[in-house]
N, C-alpha and C positions, 0 to 999 in steps of 0.2 A: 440555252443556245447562244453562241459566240455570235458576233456583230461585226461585219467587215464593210467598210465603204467605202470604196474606190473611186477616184478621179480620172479624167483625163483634164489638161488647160479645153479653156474653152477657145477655138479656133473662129480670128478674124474672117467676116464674111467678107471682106475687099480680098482674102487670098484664096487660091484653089485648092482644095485639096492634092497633097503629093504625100510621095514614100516616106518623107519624116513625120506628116503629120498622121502616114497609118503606122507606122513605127511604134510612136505613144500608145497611140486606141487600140492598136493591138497586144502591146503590152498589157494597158490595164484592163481589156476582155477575158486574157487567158488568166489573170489572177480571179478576174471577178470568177471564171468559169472552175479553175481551181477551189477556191472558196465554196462555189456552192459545193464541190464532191466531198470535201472537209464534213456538209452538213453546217456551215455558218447562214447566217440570216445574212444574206448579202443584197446591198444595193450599188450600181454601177451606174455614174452618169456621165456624160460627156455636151458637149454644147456648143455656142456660137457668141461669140462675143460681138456687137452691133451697135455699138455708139462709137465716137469720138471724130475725129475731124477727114479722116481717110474717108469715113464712109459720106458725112456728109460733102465732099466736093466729090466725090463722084456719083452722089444723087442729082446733084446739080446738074453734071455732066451730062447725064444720062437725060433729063429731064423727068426726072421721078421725088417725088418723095425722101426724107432717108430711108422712112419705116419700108415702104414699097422697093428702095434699093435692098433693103435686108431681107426681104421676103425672097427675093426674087435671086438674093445668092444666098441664102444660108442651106434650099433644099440641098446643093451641091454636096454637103458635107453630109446632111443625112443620107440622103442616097449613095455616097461615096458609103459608108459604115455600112448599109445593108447590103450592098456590095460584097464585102468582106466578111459578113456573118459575124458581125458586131450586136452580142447580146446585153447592150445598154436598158439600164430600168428607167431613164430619165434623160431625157432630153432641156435642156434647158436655152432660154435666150435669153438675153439680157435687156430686150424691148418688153420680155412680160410682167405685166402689174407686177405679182408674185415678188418677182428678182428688186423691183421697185422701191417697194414695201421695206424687203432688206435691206437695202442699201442705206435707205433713211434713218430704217430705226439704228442700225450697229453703229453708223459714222454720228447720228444723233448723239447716241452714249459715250462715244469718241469726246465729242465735244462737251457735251454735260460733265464728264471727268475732267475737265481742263485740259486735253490733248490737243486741240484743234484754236490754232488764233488765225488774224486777220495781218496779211501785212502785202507790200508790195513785189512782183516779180519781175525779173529783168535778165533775161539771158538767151540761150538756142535752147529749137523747141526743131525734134525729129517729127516731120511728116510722117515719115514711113515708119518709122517704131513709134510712136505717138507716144514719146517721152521725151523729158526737156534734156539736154546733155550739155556739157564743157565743149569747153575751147579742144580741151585735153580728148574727149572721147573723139572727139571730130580727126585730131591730127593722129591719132592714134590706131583708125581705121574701125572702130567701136561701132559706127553707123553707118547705114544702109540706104542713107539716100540724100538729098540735100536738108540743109538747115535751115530753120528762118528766125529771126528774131524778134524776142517774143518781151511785151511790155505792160504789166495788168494786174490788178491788184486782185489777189486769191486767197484761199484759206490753206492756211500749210497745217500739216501735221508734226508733234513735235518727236519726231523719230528720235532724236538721238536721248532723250529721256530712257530709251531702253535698249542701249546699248549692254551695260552691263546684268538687266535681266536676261537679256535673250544669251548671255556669255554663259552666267548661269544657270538659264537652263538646258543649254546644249552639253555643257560639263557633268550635269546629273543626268542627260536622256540620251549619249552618243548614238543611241540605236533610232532616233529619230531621223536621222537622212542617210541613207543607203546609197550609195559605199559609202566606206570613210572616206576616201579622197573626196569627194562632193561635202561631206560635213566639216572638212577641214576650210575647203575653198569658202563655204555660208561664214565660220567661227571667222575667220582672215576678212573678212569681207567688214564683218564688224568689228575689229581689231583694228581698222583703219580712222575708226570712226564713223560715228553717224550724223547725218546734216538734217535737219528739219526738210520735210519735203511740202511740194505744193502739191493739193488735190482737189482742187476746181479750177473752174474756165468762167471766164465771161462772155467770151469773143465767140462761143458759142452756143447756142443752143440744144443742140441733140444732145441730148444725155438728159440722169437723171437728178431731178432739182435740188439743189441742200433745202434741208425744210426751214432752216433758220437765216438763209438769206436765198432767197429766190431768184434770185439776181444771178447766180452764179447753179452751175451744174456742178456733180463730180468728173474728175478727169479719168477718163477710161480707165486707166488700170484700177485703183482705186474703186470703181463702180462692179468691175469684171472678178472681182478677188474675191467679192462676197457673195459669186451666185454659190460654189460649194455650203454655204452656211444656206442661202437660201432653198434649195435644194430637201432638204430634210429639215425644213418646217421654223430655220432661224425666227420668221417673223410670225407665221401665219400657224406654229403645233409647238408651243416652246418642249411638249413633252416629248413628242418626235424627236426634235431636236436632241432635248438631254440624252437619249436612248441612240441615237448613231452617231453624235459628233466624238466621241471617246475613242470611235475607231476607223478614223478618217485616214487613208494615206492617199496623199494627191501621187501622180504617177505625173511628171515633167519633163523638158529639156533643159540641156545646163544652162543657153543663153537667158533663161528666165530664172534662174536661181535666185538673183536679187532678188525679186519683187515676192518669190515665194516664201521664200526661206529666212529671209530679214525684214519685210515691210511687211507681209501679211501676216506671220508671228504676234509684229507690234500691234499692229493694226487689233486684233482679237486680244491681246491684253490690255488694252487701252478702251475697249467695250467692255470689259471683266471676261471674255472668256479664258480660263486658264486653262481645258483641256487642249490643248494644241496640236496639231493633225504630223502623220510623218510623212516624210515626202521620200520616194525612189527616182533619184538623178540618173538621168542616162545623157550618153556623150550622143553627138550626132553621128550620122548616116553619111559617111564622105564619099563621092564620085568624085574619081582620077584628084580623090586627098583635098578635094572644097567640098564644103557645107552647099547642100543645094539650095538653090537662090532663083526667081524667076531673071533676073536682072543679070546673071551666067547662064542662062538658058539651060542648066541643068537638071532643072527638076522633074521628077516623073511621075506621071497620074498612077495610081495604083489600079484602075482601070486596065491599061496596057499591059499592065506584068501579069492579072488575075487571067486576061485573055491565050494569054500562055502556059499559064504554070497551074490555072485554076485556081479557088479562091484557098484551099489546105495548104496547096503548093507557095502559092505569096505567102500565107501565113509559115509557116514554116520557115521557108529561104529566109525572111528578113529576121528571124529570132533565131535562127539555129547556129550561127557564127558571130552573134553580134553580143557580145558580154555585156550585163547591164552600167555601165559607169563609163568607160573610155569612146572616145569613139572608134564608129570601126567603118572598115572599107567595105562598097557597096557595088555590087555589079553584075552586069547580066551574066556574064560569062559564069563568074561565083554561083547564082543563082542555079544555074542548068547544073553545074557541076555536083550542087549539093542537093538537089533535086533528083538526078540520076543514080548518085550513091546510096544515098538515103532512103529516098520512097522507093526507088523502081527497083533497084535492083534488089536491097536488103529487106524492106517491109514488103515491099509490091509481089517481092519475089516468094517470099514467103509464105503469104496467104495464097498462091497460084500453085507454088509446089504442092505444098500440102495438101490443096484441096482436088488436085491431081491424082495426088496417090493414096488419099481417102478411098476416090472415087475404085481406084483399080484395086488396091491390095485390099479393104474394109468394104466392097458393095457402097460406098458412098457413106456407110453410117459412123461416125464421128467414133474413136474411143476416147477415154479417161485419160488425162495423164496419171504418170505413176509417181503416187504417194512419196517415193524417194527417191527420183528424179534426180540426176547432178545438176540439173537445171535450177532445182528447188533452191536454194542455196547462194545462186546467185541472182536468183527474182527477188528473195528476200534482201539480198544486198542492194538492188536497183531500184526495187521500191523505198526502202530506206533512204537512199539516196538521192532519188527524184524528189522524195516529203520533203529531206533537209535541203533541198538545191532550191524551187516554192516558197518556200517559209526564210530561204534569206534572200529573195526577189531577184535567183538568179535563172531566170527563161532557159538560157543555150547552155546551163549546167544540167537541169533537169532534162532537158532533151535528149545532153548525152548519156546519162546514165537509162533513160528509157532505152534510147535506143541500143547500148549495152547490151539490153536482154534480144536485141533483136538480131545481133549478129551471132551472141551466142546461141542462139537458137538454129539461124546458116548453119552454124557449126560444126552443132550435135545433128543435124541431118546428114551434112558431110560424111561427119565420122562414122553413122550407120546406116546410109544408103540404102532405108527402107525401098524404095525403089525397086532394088535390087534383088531383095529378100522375100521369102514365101513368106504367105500372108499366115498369118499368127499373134502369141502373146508380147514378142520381141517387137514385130512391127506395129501393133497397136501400142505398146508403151512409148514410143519413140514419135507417133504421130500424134498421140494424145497430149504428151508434154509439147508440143509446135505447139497443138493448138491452144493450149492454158497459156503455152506466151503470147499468141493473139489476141487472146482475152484479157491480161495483164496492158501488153501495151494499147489497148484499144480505150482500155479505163487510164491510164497512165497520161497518154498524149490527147485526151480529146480534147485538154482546153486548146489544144495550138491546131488539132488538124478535129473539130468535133463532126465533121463530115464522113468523112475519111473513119473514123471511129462507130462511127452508125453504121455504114458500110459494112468492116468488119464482123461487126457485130450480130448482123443480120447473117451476113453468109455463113459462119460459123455455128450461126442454128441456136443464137441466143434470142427468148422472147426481152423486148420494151430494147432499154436505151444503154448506153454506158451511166448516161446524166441519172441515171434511176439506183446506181450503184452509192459508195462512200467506200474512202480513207481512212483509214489504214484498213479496215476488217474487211470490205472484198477484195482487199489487192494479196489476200496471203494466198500461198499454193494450192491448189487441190480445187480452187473455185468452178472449173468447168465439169460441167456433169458428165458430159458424154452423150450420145445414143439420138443425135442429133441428126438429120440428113443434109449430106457439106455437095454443094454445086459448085462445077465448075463455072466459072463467071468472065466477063473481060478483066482484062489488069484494073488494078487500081491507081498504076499512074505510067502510064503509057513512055515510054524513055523518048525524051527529046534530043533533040539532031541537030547542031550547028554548025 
């Protein structure tokens, strides 16, 4: 059995949950939920990132704790996920032992290799991204909030040591970061040069301690980069470990590309790990063409959209036009528009029709599709389609070739307007192929709408799940049996009004 382990970044608890950060975790949901139908050994985790100096002044603020500031906003983000129907096998935080453990031992070997020295730092240190930047990121609009200047002596890593490994192995692995444009921007990134970075603090305490000077903590990212290793047992199952890190893809946004794709690389060949994880880049989510920001007052809870669209409906709207790699425009108006074409009228309509005229021309009981169906032919081609669109990490490719079989299915109603016709061998082949394409797409699209897919499923008179099915050999023709009792039911996605 194949081995897939899925990422999302682990999201700061000083932010809220909004649409870019379900954007990610729902990206890497519907692979992880892809995956399982493959029949892969899949683990999905996602997490909260809870040290560095944000969280500690506003525990201060607050008059808490930091750990107790962390407690009291990380649930936001689990409950934000269960929300959405976010089928994560791990949850992780970066305040647990566990993550601890990791961090010591990877950045320990770090240093016992010779990677990591002692020297002094002196320059701008972003609060808000809690990274040190230039003169140059500051005039350049690169940061997101004021600067401070920062004076202290740390432990740097010797990054640019692996400038030209990491050249070399992205020229042997191009298939390592999805799309090309994203793996050109990582290769350019280190074509420029690599500077030894710093990765401890003194000036504060939250975080987690170097073991070879106690004096000093790791600096956030640095400490946040190794929960994926710790996660499947880096410290605490090395055999674990060797058994899912081979097939690790972090799932990301582009503004973190650095820290992924070039310093976390180094980072795990500078411990010896040579397996190296792939990463799937995605552009951001733009409202009215900016990046959402709390600081534009742009951003939006995914709460508010689910309360509308429901939670298939959010899922769906935010993958169904949004190509994995560029960014794309986001918006309610878009939202309704692609929710209405799509579920209510095409899919929604579908399941209603049919089960309409089950009901009057068939006594209710479901028939067979027929064996050579022109339908047949092109399920084959959209399943096909949908596999190869998954397997190269493109969400709103595979949507459209699902939903392909859904309009052609409209179609073929159109064209023979059982409805119309006495009840017979003509009208049950024609009803029977609907419903084999509601069973197709029902298995097809569940990772994005798996709600929405049980629904189906059930009313069309299938015992268990979709999730109970696999790819490629239940998606071929002929899979529905027949002889089923089909109920008329409410819509499955009611048409919105604006």
């Amino acid at each position: 059995m194949s081995h897939f382990y899925v990422t999302t970044p682990i999201y700061y608890v000083n932010d809220a949950p909004h649409v870019g950060h379900a954007y990610t975790t729902v990206i890497a949901d519907v692979l992880a939920r892809w995956h399982r139908l493959l029949g892969d050994h899949t683990w999905f985790l996602t997490g909260t990132d809870e040290h560095g100096l944000k969280v500690m002044r506003s525990a201060k603020a607050n008059g808490l704790t930091p750990l107790e500031q962390a407690d009291s906003t990380s649930i936001r983000f689990r409950d934000a996920w269960d929300q959405l129907g976010i089928s994560n096998d791990d949850f992780i935080r970066t305040t647990e032992p566990r993550h601890g453990e990791a961090v010591q031992k990877l950045l320990q070997r770090a240093y016992d290799n010779g990677y990591i020295y002692k020297a002094a730092y002196e320059g701008l240190y972003s609060v808000s991204d809690e990274a040190y930047v230039t003169q140059a990121d500051v005039d350049e609009g690169r940061v997101s909030g004021p600067v401070e200047h920062m004076s202290e002596e740390n432990w740097f890593f010797k990054l640019s040591e692996f400038e030209q490994p990491l050249l070399d192995y992205y020229a042997a692995h191009p298939e390592a970061i999805t799309p090309t444009s994203r793996l050109n921007e990582a290769v350019g990134l280190i074509k420029q040069g690599l500077s030894d970075i710093s990765i401890t603090r003194t000036s504060i305490d939250w975080g987690v301690p170097v073991p070879w000077d106690p004096d000093h903590v790791f600096y956030v990212w640095y400490d946040a980069l190794i929960n994926y290793a710790t996660a499947v047992g880096y410290a605490s199952d090395p055999e674990r470990f060797e058994e899912w890190w081979p097939s690790t893809l972090h799932v990301i946004g582009k503004d973190i590309l650095r820290f992924h794709c070039v310093y976390w690389p180094a980072m795990l060949l500078a411990a010896g790990i040579e397996d190296l994880p792939r990463f799937a880049v995605h552009g951001w989510l733009l409202i009215g063409g900016e990046k959402m920001s709390k600081s534009k007052l742009n951003s939006i809870a995914p709460a508010d959209l689910v309360e509308d669209f429901g939670i298939d409906g959010f899922r769906f709207g935010i993958l169904r036009d949004a190509p994995l790699g560029p960014d794309s425009d986001f918006s309610y108006e878009g939202m309704v528009t692609r929710y209405n074409t799509d579920l209510a009228n095409n899919l929604g309509n579908l399941l209603s029709r049919v089960s309409t005229v089950v009901g009057k021309k068939c006594d209710g009981v479901a028939p067979a599709p027929d064996p050579d169906s022109p339908l047949a032919p092109i399920a084959a081609e959209a399943v096909q389609a949908t596999v190869d669109a998954w397997e190269a990490l493109a969400p709103s490719v595979a949507l459209e070739a699902t939903f392909r079989l859904v309009r052609e299915a409209n179609a073929h109603l159109e064209k023979n307007e059982p409805w119309k016709a006495d009840p017979g061998p003509d009208v049950d082949r024609v009803l029977g192929d609907a419903l084999e394409v509601l069973r197709l797409v029902a298995l097809l699209a569940g990772p994005v709408i798996p709600a929405t897919a049980d629904q189906i499923w059930t009313r069309i008179g299938l015992d268990g799940s979709p999730t109970d099915c696999r790819v490629p050999d239940d998606a071929a023709w002929g899979g529905y049996p027949g002889g089923a009792t089909i109920e008329k039911a409410k819509p499955l996605f009611p048409r919105l009004v604006t």
